[in-house]
N, C-alpha and C positions, 0 to 999 in steps of 0.2 A: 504494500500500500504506500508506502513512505515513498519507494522511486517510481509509482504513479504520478502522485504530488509531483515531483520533482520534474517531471516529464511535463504535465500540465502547466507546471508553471514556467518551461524553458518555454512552448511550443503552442501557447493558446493565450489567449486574451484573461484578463484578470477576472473579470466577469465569468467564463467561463472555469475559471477553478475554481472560484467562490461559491459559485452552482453545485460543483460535483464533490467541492468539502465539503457542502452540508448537507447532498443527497447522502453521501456517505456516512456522516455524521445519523443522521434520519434514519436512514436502513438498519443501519448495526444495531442503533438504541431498543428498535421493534421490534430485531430478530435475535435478542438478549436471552428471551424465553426460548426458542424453536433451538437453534442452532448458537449456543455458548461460546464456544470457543472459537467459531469462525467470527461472528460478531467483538469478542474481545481481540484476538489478533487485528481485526480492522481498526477499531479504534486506540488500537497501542501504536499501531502503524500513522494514524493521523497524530496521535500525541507527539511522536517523534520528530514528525514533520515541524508541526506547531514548535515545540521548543527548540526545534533549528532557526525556524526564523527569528523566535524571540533572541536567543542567542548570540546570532548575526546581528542584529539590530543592538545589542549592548557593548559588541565590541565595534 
């Protein structure tokens, strides 16, 4: 998930990854109940992403 993000954001408009962080964000939170661990892998994979940039941005 993390070098989706990464891809999305070399290779598409800002708009469009902002879309598909929080479709992503949306899906996993839903599918917490059905399917656990594919839903936590996605959003550890968006966390990672998320505190790269915060990261980036303090240095």
């Amino acid at each position: 998930m993390y070098s989706y993000l990464l891809s999305l954001e070399k290779h598409t408009r800002r708009e469009v990854l902002l879309y598909r962080l929080a479709r992503i964000i949306f899906v996993s939170l839903i599918c917490l109940g059905i399917h656990p661990r594919t839903a936590l892998v996605k959003l550890r994979g968006v966390w990672q992403y998320l505190s790269q940039k915060r990261n980036a941005k303090i240095d």
